[in-house]
Structures are given as C-alpha cells and as structure tokens.
N, C-alpha and C positions, 0 to 999 in steps of 0.2 A: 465450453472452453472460454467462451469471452468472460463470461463472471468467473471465472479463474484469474483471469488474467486482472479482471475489475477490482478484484478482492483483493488480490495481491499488492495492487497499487493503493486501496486501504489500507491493506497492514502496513505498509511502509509508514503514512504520517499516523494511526492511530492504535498501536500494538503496544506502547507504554500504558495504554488506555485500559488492556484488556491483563487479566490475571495471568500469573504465569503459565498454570495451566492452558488455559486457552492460547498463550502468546503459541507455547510450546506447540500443541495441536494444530492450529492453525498455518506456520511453519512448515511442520512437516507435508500440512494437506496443500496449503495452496502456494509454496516455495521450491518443494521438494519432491511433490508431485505424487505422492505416496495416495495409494487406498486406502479407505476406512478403514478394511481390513487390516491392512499392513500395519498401521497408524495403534490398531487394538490389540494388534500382538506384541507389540515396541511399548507397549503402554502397560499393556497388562490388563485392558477392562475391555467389556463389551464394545462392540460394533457402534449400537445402539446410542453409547455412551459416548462414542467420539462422532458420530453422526449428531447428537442435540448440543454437544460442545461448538461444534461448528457451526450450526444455525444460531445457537446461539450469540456467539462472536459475531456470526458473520450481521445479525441484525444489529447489534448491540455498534457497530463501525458502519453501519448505515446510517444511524441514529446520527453515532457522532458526524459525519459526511454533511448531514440535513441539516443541520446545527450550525456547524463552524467550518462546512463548504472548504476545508483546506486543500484537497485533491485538486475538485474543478477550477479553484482558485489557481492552483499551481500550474493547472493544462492551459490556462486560459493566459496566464502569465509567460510562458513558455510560450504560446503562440505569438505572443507580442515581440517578443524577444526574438523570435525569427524573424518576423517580417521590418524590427530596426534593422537587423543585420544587413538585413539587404539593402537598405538605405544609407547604414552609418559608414563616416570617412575613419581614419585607423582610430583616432582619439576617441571619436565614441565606442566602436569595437569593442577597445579595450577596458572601456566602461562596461558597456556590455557584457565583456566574459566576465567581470569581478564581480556583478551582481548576478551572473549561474553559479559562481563558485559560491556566492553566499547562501543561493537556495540548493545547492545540493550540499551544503553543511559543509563546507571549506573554508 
C-alpha cells in the first residue's frame, strides 16, 4: 500500500514524462485503485501487458525522482513551510500561504 501511495505522489510531478499509454495505465492502477485485471479488460490487452506497463512507468518515475528529486524536494519544502508557520506573525503568513499556492500550481 505505501508504494501505492509513493507512486501516486510520482505520478503527480512526473506523468507528463511518461506516454499516454502509460499515463493512462498508471491512473487507472495507482489513482483509481483498479486491478491489473480490471485495468486489462477496460483496456482490451493482457494482464501481463498492463502488469510490465506498470513496472515499467513505475521504474521509468523512479529514474526521474533520482534525477531531479522534485517529490522529496517538494516534502522537504513543505516541511519547512510548517514549521515557519508556526513561528511567522500575520505578514509573513501570508507570505507563506502565496508561496503554497505557487507550489500547488495556483
């Protein structure tokens, strides 16, 4: 369940990364919650075929992760951003929340 959840939070920053197919697949598997199975009937191909799509992607978003660290970068950023909160008076705050609205794409 955790690398469900790990991978999800991949796909978020690196799914423009991966082909449509894959974006698609991946989606389904770890957004959506769906079985292989399920994912190969909705699909029309083998099991097999949405099971190395997915290893596939899923390495292929590790790669990028190892690379260009934008995930942990973003946890780690986020962590910082709590612990001003808890220090900063309203002015910075409100600094504060403009620069989450910029990294959640606002």
């Amino acid at each position: 369940m955790r690398d469900k959840i790990y991978f999800n939070n991949l796909l978020d920053f690196y799914e423009a990364l991966l082909t449509d197919k894959q974006r698609n697949i991946c989606d389904l598997y770890y957004r959506h919650d769906l079985s292989l199975q399920e994912i190969a009937e909705n699909e029309g191909i083998s099991r097999a075929a949405i099971h190395d799509t997915i290893k596939r992607s899923s390495e292929e978003m590790l790669n990028y992760e190892n690379k260009l660290h934008l995930f942990d970068n973003n946890e780690r950023r986020n962590d910082l951003y709590d612990q001003m909160i808890n220090i900063a008076d309203e002015d910075m705050l409100y600094l504060i929340k403009k620069c989450l609205e910029i990294d959640k794409g606002g």
